[in-house]
N, C-alpha and C positions, 0 to 999 in steps of 0.2 A: 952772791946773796944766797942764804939760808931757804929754804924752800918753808913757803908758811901754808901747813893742811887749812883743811878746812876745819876738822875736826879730831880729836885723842881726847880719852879719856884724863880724867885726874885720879889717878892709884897712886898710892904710897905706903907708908909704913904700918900702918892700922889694917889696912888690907892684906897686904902680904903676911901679918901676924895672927889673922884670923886662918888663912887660909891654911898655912903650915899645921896650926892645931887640927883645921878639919882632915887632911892630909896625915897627919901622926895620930888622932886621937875620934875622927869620927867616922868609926863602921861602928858594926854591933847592934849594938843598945845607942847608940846615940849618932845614927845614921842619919837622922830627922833633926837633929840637934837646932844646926843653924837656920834649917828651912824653919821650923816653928819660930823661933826666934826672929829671923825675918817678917814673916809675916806679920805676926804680933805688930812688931815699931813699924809694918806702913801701912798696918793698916789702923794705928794709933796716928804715924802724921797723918793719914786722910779724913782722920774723926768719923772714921765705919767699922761697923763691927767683924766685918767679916773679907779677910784675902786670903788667896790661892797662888803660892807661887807657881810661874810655870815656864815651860821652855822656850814660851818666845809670846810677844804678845798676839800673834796669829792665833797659835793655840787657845788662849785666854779668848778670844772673842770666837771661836771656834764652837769651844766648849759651852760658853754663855747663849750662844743665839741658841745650839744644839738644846739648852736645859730651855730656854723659851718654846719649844717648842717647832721652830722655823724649820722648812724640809721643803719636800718638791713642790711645785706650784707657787709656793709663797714670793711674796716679792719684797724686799728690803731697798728702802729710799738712801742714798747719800750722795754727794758731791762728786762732780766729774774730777773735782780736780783732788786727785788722791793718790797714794804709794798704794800698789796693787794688794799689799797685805792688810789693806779693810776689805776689800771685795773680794777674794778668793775663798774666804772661810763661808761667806751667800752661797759660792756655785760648789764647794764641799757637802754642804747639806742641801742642793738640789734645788735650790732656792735662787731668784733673778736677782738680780741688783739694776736697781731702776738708778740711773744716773742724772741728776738736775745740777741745777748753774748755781754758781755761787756769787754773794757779795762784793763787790767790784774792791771794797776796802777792805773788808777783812780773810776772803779768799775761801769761807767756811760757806755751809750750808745757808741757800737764801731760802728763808722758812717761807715765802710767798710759793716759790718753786713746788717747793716740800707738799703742800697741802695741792697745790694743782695735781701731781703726780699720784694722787691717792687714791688706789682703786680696790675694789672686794679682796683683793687678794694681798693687800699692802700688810705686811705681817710685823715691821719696827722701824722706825727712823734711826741710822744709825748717822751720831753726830761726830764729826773726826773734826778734832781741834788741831788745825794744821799749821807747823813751823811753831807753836804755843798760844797763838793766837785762840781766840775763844769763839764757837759758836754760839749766836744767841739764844739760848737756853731759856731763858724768859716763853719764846715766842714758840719754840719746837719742843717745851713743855707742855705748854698751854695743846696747843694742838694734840699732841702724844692723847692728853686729858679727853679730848672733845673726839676724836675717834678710837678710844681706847687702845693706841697703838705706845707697846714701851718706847723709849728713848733710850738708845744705849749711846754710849760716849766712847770712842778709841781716843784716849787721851797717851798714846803712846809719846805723843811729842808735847806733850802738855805739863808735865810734873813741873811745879812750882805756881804755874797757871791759875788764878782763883777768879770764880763770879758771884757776884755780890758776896764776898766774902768765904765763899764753900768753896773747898779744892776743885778743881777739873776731875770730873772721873766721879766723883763722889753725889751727883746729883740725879741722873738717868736711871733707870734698871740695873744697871751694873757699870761698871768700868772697869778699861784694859788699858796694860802701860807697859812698855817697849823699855829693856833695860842694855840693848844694843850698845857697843864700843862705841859710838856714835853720841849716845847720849846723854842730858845730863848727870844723871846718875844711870851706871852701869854694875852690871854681873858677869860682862864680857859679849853673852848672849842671857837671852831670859825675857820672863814678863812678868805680869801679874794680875790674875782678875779681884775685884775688890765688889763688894755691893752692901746693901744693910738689909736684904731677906734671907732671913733664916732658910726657910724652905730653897730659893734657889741655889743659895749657898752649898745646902747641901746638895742637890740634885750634880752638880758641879764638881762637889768634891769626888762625889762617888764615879762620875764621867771621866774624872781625871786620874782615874785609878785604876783602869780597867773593868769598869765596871762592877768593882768590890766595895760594898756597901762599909761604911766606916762602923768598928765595933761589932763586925760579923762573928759567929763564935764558931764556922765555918772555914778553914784554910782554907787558901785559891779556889775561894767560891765565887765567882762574876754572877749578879744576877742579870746583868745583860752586854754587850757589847761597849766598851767602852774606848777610851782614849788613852795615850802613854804619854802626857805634856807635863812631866812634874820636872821642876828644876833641882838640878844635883848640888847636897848638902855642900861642894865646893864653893857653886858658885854664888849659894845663900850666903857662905860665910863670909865674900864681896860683899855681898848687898849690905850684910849687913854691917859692916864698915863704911858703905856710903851712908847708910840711912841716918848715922850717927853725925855725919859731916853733911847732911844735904840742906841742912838751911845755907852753908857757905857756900857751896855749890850753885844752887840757885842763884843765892845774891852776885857769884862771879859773874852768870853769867848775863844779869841784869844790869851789872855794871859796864859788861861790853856791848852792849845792845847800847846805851848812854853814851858811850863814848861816841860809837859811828852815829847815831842820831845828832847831839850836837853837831859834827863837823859836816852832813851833810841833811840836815833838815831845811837848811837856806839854800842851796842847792835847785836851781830849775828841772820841774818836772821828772822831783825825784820824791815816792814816797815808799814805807818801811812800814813794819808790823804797828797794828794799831793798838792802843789800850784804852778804851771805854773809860769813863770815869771811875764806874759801879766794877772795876774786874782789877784783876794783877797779870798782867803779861810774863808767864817763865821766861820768854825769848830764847828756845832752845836754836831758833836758828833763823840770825837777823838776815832780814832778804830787802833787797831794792828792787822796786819797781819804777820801769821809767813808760814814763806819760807815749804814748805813741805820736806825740809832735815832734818828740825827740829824734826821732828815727833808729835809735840806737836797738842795734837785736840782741838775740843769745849770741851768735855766734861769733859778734863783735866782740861782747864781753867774753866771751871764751878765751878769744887769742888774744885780750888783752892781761887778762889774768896773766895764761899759760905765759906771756915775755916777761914777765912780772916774777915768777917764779913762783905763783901764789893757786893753792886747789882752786879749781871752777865747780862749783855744785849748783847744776841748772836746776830750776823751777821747775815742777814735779809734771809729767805731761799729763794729759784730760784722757781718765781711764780708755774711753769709749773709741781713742785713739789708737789705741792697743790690738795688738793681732788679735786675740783673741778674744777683744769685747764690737771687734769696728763691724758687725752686723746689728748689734743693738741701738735703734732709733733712739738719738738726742737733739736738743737744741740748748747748747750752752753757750753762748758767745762770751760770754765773759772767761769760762774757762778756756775758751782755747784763742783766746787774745792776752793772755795773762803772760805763759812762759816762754813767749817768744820775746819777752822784752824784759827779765828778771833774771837776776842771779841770787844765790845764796851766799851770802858773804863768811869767811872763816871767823870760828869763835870760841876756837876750845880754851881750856881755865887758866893755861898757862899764857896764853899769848901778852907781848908787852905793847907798850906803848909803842914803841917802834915799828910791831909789828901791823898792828890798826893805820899807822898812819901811812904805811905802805900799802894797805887795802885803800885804803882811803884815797890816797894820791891816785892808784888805778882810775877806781869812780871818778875821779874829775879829771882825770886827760880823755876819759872819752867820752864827757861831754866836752870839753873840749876841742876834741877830735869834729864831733858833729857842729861846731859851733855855739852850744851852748853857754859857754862861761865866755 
């Protein structure tokens, strides 16, 4: 049997034809070509006036908290249960990351949490919309409101994702999005900060430039210390070949999210990414959870994958777990009850029918295995 990833991009011929042109025809005078050009169409699909491409979505939130102001002392609120690149860019700028529990359903920021954790030095809530799923925005708006703290969004895994109708990313202070080989639409590596304030937009831009003020009449004049996260006119001209195909992209992969839903939504103490009535689920990356009656762990479903011939992409661990964060006091039981009993199931654009239902059979031999079925 064929080994099925968990994840590969979708590249083809639109991409490979951009990129050649950027390749033969963009230094010079039109070095910037593709980057502008990218940005323009995403941050036309996000219905915001203003994006930054950039080298990785780290960077993008990097740069963003930097232009907010965030630095030593400060303290920024998010979720234990996260990929270490929301929280590294807090201890870049000298700033804490206060880690709280998340919603038992949807695995994001529990805003009850959020507001207990808020203290004089609470400097932004930063809300990570994790596997596409949505934090409630509603509630850690509102809040954001009543203690005047921004709300930023890392909607790296969010592209497609909408609530009440507004993109992911496009609702917070700003938003950053992850263009990783991993994801749904990719540049290979890259990101992109997006927001609708002029002002921080620009504080941003000029950050991401070295510190050179946009339209200076000054060569290599920095007027302060800045950053080097701009993405390379190669990989814009990717981008920009997804962004033309990314409503099909999306839809792929909501249609494989559908598939593994039907076959194991009837399934005992088996549940998967949630979608609110009021929101749209990207489902960049459909994940099972099993009920803890089941008995079933990670490690079971590891070595059942792995005989399977199928990637195992465990549930993300609870930062505070981490060498480098396990002296920072948390209480999140729900995070670190979550990925001892989840998997991440494979969903890249090409996979077939064949192939789901070979993920699929896994899932139920070991409930099976435990007695469940």
């Amino acid at each position: 049997m064929s080994r099925i990833h968990y994840t590969k991009p979708s590249v083809g011929e639109l991409e490979a034809q951009y990129v050649l042109d950027a390749v033969q025809n963009g230094w010079g005078e039109r070095c910037y070509e593709y980057i502008t050009r990218f940005e323009q169409a995403f941050a036309q699909h996000m219905d915001v006036p203003y994006a930054i491409a950039t080298s990785s979505c780290t960077g993008a939130l990097h740069m963003g908290m930097a232009a907010l102001g965030i630095g030593t002392g400060d303290e920024v609120i998010l979720a234990n249960t996260n990929w270490i690149a929301s929280a590294a860019p807090i201890t870049y700028l000298g700033a804490t990351p206060v880690f709280v529990d998340v919603l038992p359903d949807s695995w994001c920021l529990d805003p009850q949490q959020v507001r207990r954790a808020i203290t004089p030095r609470t400097k932004a809530i930063l809300a990570v919309h994790i596997y596409g799923n949505l934090c409630d925005m509603d509630a850690l708006l509102e809040i954001g409101r009543e203690f005047n703290l921004p709300v930023i969004e890392d909607a790296a895994e969010a592209i497609g994702s909408q609530w009440r109708g507004r993109p992911a990313g496009s609702l917070g202070a700003f938003g950053a999005f992850s263009f990783h080989g991993t994801k749904t639409m990719t540049t290979g590596e890259g990101g992109i900060f997006v927001c609708s304030d002029k002002a921080l937009y620009e504080r941003v831009l000029t950050l991401s430039n070295h510190g050179r003020v946009a339209g200076s009449t000054r060569q290599f004049w920095p007027d302060f210390i800045g950053y080097k996260y701009k993405m390379s006119n190669l990989q814009a001209a990717v981008g920009c070949a997804q962004i033309e195909r990314v409503d099909q992209l999306i839809e792929r992969k909501r249609t494989i999210f559908d598939h593994y839903a039907q076959a194991l939504a009837h399934l005992p103490g088996v549940s998967m990414n949630p979608q609110p009535g009021h929101s749209q689920n990207g489902y960049w990356m459909p994940t099972v959870v099993f009920d803890e009656a089941t008995g079933i762990t990670r490690e079971a479903l590891i070595a059942a994958f792995q005989a399977a011939n199928i990637d195992a992409r465990v549930f993300f661990w609870p930062l505070s777990s981490l060498p480098m964060f396990q002296d920072v006091p948390v209480n999140t039981p729900v995070a670190f009850a979550l990925p001892g009993r989840a998997i991440n199931l494979p969903s890249y654009h090409d996979m077939t029918d064949a192939d789901q239902h070979r993920v699929i059979e896994v899932v139920r031999d070991v409930l099976k295995h435990k007695g469940q079925l």
